[in-house]
PDB file of N, CA, C and O in Angstrom:
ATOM      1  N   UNK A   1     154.122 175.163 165.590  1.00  0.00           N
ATOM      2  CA  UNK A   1     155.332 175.287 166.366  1.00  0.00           C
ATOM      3  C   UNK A   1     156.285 176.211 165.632  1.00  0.00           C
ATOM      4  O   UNK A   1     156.427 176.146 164.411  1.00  0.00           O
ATOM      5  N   UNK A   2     156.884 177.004 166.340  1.00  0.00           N
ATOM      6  CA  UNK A   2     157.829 177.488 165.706  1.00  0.00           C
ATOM      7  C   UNK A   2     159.190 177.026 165.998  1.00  0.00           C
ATOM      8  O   UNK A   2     159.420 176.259 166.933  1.00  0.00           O
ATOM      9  N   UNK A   3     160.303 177.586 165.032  1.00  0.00           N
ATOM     10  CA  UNK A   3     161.891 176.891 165.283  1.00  0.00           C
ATOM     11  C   UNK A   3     162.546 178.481 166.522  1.00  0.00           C
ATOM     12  O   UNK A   3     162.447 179.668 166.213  1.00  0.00           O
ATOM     13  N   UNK A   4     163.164 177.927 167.871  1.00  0.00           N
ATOM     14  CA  UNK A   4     163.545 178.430 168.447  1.00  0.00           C
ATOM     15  C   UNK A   4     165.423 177.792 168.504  1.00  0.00           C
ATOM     16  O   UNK A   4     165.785 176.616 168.479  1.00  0.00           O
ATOM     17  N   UNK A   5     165.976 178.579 168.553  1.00  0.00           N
ATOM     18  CA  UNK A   5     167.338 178.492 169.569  1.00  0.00           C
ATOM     19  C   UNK A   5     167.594 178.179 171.098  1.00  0.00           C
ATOM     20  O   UNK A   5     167.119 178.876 171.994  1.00  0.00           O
ATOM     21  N   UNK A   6     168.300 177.189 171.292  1.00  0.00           N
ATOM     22  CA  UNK A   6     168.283 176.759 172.468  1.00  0.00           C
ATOM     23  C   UNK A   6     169.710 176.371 173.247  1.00  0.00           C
ATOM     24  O   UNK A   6     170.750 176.032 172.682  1.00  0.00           O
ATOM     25  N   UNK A   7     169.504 176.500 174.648  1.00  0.00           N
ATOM     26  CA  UNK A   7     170.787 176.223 175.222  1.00  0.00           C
ATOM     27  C   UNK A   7     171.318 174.841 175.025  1.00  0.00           C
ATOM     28  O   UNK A   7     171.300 174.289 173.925  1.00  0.00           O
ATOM     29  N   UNK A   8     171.928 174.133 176.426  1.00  0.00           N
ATOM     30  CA  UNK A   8     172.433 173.093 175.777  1.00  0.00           C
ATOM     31  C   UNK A   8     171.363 172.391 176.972  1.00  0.00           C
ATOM     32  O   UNK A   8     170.901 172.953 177.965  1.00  0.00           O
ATOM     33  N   UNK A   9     171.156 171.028 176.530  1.00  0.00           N
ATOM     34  CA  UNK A   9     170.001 169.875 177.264  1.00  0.00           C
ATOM     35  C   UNK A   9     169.926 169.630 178.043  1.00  0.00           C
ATOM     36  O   UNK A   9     170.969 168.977 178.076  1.00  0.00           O
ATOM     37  N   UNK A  10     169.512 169.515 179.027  1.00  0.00           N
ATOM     38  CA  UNK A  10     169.357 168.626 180.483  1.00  0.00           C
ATOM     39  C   UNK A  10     167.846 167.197 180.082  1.00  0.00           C
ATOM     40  O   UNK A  10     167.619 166.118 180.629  1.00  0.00           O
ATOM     41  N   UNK A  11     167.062 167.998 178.788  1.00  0.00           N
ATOM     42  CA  UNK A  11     166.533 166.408 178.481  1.00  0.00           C
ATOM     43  C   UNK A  11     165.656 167.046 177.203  1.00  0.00           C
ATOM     44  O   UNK A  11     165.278 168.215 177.125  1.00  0.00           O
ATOM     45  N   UNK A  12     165.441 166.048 176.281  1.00  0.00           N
ATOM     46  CA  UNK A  12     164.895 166.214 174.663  1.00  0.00           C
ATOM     47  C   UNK A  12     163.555 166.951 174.567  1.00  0.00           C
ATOM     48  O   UNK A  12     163.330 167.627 173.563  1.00  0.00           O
ATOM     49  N   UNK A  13     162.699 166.865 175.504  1.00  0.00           N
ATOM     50  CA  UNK A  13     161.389 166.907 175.368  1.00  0.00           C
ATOM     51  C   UNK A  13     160.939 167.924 176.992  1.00  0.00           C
ATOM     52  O   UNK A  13     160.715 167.359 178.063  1.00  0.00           O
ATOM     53  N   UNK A  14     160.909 168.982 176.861  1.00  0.00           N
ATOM     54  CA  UNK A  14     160.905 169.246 178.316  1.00  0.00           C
ATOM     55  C   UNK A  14     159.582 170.899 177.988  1.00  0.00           C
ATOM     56  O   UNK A  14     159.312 171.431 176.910  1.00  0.00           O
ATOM     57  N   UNK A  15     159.104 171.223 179.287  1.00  0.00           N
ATOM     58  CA  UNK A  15     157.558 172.231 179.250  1.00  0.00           C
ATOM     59  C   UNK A  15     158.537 172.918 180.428  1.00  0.00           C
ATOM     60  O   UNK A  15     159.400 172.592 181.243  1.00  0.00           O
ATOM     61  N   UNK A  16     157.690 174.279 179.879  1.00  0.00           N
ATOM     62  CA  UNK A  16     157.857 174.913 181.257  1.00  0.00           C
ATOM     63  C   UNK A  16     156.041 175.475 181.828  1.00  0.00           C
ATOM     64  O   UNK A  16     155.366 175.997 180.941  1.00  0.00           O
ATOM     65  N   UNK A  17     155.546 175.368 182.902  1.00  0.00           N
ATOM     66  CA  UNK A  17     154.709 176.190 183.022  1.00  0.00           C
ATOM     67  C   UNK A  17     154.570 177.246 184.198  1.00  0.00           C
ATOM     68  O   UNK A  17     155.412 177.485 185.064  1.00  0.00           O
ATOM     69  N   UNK A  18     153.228 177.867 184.023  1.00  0.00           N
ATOM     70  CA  UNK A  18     153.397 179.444 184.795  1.00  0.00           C
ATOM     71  C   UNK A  18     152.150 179.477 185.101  1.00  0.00           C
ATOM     72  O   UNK A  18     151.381 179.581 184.145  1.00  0.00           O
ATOM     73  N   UNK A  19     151.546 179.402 186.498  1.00  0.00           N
ATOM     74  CA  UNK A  19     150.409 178.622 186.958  1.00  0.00           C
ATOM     75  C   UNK A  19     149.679 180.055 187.588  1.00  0.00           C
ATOM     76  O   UNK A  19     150.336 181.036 187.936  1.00  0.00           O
ATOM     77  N   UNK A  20     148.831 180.002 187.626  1.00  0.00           N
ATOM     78  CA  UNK A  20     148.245 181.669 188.199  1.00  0.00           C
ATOM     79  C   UNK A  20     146.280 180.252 188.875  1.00  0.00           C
ATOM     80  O   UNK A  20     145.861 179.095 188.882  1.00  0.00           O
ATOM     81  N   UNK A  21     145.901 181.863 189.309  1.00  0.00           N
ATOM     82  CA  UNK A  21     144.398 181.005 189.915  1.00  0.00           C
ATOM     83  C   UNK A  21     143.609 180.724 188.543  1.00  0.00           C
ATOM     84  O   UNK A  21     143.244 179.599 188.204  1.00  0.00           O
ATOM     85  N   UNK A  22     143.374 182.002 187.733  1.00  0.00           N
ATOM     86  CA  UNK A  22     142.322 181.608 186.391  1.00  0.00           C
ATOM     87  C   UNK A  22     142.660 180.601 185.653  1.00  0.00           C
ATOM     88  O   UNK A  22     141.927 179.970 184.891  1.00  0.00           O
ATOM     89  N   UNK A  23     144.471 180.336 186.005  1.00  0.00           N
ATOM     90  CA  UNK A  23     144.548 179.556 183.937  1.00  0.00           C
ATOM     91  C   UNK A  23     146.397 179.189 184.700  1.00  0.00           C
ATOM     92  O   UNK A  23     146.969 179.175 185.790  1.00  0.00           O
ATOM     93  N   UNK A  24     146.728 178.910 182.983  1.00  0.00           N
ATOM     94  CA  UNK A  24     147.899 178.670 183.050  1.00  0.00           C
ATOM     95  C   UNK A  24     148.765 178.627 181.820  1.00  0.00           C
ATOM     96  O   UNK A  24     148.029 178.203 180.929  1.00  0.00           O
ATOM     97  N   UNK A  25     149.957 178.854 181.333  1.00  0.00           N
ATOM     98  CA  UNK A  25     150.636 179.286 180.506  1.00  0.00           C
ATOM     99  C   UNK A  25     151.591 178.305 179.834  1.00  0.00           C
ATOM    100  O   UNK A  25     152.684 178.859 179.721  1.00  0.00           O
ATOM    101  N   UNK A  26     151.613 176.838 179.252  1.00  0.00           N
ATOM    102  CA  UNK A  26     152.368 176.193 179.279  1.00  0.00           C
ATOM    103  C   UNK A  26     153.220 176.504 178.050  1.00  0.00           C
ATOM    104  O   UNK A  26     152.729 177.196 177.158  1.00  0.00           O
ATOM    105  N   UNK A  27     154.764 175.924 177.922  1.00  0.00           N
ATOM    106  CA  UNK A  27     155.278 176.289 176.840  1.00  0.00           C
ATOM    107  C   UNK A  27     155.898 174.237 176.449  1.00  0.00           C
ATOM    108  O   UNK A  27     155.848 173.441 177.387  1.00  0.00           O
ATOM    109  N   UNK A  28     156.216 173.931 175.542  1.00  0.00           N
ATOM    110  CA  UNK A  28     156.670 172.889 175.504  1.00  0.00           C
ATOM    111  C   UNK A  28     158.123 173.140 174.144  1.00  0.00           C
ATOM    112  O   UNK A  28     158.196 173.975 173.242  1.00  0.00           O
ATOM    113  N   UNK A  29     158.910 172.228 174.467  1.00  0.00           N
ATOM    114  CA  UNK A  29     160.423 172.593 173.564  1.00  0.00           C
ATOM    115  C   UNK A  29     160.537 171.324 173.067  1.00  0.00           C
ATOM    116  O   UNK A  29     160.919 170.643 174.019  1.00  0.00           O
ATOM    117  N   UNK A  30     160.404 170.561 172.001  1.00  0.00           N
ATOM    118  CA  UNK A  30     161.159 169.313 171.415  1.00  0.00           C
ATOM    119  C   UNK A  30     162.322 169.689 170.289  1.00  0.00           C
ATOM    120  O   UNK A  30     162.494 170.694 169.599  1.00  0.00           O
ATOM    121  N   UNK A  31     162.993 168.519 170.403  1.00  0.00           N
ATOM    122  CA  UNK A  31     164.334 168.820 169.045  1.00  0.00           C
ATOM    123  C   UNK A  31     163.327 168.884 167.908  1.00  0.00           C
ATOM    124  O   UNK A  31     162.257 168.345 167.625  1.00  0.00           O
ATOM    125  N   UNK A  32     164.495 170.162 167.165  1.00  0.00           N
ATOM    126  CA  UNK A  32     164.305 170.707 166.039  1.00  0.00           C
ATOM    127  C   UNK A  32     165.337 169.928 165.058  1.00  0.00           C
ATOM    128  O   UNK A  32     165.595 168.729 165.154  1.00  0.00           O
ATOM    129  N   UNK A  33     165.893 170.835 164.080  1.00  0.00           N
ATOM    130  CA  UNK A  33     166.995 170.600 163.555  1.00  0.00           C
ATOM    131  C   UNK A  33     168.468 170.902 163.736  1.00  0.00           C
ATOM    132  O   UNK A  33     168.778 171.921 163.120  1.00  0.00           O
ATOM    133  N   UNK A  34     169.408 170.376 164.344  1.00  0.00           N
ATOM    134  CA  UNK A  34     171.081 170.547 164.565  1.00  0.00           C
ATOM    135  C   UNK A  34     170.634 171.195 166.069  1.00  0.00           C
ATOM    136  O   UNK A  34     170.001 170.549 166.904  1.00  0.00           O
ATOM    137  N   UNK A  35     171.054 172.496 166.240  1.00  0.00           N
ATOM    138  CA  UNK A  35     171.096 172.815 167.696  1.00  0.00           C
ATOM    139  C   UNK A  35     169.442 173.753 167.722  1.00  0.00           C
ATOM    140  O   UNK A  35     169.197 174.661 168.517  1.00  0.00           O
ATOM    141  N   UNK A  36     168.796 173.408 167.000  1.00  0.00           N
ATOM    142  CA  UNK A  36     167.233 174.442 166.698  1.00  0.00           C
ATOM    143  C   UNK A  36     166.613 173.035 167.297  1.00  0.00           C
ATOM    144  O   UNK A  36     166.896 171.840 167.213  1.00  0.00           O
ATOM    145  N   UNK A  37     165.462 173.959 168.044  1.00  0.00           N
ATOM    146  CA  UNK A  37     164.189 173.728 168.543  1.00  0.00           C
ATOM    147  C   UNK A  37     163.137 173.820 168.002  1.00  0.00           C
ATOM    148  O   UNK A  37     163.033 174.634 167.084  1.00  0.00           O
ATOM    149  N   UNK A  38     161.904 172.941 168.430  1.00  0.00           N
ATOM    150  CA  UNK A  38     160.441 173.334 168.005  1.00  0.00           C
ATOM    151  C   UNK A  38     160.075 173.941 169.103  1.00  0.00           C
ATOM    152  O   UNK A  38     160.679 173.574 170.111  1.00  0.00           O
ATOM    153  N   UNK A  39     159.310 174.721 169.229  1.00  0.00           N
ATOM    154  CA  UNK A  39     158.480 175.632 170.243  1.00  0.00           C
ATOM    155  C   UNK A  39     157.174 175.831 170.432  1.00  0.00           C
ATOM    156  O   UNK A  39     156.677 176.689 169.704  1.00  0.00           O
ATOM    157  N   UNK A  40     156.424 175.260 171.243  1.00  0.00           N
ATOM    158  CA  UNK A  40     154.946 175.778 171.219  1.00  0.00           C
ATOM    159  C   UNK A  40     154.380 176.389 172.110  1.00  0.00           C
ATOM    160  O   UNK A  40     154.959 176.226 173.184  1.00  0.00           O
ATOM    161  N   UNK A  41     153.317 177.162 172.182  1.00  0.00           N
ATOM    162  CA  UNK A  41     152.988 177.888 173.499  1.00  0.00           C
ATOM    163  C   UNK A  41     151.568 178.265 173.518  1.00  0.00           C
ATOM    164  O   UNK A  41     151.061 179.013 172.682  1.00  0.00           O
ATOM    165  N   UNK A  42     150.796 177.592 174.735  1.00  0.00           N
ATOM    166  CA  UNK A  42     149.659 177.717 174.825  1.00  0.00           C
ATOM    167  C   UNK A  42     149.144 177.927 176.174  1.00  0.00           C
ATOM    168  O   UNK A  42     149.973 177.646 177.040  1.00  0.00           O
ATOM    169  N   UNK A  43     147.906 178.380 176.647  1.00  0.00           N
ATOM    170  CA  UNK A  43     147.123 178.709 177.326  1.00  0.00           C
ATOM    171  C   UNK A  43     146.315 177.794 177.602  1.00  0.00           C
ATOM    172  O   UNK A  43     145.918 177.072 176.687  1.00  0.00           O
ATOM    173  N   UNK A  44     145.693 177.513 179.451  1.00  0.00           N
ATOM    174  CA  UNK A  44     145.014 176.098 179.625  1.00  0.00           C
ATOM    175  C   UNK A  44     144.470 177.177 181.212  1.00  0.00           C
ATOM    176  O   UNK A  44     144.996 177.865 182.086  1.00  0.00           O
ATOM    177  N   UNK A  45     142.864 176.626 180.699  1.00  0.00           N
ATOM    178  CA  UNK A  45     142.230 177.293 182.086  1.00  0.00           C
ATOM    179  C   UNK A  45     142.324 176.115 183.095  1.00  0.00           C
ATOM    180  O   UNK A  45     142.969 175.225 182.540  1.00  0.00           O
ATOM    181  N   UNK A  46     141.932 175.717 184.410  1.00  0.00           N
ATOM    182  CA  UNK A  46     142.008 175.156 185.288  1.00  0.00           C
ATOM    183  C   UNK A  46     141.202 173.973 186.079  1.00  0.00           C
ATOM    184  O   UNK A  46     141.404 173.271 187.070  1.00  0.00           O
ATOM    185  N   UNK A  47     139.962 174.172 184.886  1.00  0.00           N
ATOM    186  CA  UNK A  47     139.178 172.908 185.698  1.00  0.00           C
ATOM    187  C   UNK A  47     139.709 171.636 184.936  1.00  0.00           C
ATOM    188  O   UNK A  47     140.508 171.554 184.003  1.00  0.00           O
ATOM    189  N   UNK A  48     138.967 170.604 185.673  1.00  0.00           N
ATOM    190  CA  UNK A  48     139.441 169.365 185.507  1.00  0.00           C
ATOM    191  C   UNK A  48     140.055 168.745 183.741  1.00  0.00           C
ATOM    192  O   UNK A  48     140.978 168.082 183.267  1.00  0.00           O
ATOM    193  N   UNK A  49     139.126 169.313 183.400  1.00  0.00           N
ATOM    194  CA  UNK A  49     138.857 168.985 181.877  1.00  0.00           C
ATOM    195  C   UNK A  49     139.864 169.515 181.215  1.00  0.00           C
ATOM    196  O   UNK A  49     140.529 168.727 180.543  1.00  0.00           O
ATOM    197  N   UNK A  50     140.278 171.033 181.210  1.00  0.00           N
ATOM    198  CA  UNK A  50     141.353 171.372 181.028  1.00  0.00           C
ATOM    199  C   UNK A  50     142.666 171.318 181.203  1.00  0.00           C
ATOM    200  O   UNK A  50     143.625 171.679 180.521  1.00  0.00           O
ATOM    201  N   UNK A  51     142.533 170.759 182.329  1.00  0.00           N
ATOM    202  CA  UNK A  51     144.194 170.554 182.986  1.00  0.00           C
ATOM    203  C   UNK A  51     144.474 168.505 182.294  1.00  0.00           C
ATOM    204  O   UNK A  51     145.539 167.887 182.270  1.00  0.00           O
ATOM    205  N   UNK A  52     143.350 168.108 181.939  1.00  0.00           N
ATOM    206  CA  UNK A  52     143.463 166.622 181.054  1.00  0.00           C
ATOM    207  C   UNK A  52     143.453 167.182 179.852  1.00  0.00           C
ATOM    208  O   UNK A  52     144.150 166.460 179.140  1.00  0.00           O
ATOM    209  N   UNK A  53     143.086 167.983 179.302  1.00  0.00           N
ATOM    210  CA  UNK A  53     143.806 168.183 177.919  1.00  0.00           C
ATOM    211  C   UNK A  53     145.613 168.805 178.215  1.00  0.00           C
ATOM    212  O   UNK A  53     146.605 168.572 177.524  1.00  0.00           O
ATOM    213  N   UNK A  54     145.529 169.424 179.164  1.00  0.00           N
ATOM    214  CA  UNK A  54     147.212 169.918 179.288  1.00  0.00           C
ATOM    215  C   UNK A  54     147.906 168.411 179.474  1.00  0.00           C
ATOM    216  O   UNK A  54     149.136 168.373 179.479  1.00  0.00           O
ATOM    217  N   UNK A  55     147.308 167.421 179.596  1.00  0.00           N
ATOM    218  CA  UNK A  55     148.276 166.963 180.144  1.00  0.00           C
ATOM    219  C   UNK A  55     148.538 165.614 178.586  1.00  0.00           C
ATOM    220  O   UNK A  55     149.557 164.987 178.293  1.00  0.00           O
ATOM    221  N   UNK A  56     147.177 165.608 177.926  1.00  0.00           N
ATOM    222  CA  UNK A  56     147.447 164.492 176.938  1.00  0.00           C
ATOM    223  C   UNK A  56     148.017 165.837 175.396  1.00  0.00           C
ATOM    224  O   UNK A  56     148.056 165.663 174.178  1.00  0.00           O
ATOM    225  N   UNK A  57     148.341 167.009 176.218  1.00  0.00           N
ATOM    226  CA  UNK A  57     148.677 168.056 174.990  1.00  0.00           C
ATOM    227  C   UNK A  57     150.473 167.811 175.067  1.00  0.00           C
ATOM    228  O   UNK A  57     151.269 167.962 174.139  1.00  0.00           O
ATOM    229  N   UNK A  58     150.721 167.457 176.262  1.00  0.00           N
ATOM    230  CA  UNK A  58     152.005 167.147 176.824  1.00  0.00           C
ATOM    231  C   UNK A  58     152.485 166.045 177.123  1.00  0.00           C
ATOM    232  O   UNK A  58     153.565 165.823 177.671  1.00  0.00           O
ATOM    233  N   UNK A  59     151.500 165.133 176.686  1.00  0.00           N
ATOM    234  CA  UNK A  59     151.768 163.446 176.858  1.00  0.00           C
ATOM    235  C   UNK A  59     151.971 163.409 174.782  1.00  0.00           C
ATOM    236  O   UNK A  59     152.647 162.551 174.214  1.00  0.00           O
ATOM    237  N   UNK A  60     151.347 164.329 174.181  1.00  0.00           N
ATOM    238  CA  UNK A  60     151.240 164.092 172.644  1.00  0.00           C
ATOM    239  C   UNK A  60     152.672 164.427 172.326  1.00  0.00           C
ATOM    240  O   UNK A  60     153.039 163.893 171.279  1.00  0.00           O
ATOM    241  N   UNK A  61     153.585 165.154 172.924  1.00  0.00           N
ATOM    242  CA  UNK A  61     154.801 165.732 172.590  1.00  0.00           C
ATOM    243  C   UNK A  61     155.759 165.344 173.241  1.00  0.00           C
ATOM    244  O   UNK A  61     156.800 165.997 173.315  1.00  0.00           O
ATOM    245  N   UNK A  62     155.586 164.284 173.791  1.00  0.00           N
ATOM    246  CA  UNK A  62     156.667 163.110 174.782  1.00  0.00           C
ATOM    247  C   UNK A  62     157.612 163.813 175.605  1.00  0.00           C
ATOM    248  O   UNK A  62     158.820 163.580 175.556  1.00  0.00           O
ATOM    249  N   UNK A  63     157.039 164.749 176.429  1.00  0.00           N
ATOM    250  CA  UNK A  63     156.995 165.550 177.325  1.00  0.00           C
ATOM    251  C   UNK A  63     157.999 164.166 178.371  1.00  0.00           C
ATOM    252  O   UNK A  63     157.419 163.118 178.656  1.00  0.00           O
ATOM    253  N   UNK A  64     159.063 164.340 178.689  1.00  0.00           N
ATOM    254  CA  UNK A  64     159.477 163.740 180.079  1.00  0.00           C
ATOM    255  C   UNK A  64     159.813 164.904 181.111  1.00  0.00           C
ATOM    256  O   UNK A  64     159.840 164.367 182.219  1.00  0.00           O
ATOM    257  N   UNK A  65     160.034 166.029 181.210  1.00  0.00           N
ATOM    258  CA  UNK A  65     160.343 166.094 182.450  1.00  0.00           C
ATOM    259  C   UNK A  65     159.800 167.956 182.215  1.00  0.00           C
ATOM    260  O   UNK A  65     159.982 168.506 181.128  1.00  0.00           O
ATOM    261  N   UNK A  66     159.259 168.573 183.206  1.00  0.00           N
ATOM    262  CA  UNK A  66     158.318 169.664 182.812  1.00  0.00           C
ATOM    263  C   UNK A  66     159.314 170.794 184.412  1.00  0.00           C
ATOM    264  O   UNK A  66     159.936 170.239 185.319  1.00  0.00           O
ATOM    265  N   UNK A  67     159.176 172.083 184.296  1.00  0.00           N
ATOM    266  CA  UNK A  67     159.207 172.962 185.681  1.00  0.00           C
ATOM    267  C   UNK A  67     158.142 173.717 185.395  1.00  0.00           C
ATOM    268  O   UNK A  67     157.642 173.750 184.271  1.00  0.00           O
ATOM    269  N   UNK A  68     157.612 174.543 186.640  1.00  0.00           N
ATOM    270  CA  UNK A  68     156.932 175.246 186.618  1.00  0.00           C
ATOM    271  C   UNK A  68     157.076 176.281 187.997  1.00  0.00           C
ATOM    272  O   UNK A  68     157.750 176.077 189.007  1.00  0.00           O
ATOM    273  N   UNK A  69     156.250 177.394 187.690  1.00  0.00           N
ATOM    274  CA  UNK A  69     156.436 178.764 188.530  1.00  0.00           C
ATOM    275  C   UNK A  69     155.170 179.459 188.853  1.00  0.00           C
ATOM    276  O   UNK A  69     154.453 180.025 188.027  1.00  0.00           O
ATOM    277  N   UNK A  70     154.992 179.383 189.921  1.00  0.00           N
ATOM    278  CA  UNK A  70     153.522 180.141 190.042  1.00  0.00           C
ATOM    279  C   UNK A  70     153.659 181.382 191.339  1.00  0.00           C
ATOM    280  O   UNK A  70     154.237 181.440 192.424  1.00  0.00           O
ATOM    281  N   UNK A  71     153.022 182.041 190.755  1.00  0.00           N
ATOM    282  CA  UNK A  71     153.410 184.262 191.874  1.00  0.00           C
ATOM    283  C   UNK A  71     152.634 184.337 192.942  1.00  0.00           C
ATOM    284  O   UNK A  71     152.609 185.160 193.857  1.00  0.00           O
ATOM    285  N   UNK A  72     151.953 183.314 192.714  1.00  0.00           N
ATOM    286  CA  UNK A  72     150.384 183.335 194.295  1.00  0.00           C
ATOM    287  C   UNK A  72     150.712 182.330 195.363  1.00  0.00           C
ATOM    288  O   UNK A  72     151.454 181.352 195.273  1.00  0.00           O
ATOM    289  N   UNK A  73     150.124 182.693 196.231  1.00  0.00           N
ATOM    290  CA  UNK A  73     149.818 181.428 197.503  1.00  0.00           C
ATOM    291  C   UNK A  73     148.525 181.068 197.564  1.00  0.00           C
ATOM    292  O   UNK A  73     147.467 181.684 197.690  1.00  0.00           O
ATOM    293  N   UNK A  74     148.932 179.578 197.411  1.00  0.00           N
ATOM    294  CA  UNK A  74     146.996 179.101 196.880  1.00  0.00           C
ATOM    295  C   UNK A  74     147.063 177.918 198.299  1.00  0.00           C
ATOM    296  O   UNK A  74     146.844 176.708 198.234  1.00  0.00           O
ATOM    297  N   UNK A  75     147.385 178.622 199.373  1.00  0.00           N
ATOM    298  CA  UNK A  75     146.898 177.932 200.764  1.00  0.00           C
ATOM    299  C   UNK A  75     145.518 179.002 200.949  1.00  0.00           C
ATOM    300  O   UNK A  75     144.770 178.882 201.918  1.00  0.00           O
TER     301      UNK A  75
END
């Protein structure tokens, strides 16, 4: 993880992700030190197996509340 700078909270533990058809881009933010962040950022392809590691990768970092953004229409 690295130490990032951050705005001010809407909650301690929060992901953002960025969802495409192949894969997906998650980032996760927990408190750092004083107004610093930890930062991590990883890559997660889409089948089943993968998207259960995204999710116990984001259950490991007490992840409560996540957004996400995706550029396609997957109707």
């Amino acid at each position: 993880m690295e130490e990032v700078e951050d705005e001010p909270l809407f909650a301690e533990r929060v992901a953002g992700l960025d969802i495409a058809r192949a894969g997906l881009v998650a980032a996760v933010r927990v408190p750092g030190r004083g107004r610093r962040r930890m930062q991590e950022v990883r890559e997660f392809g889409v089948t089943r197996r993968e998207l259960e590691e995204l999710a116990g990768w984001l259950e490991g970092h007490g992840v409560t509340r996540a957004g996400m953004e995706s550029t396609s229409d997957y109707r």
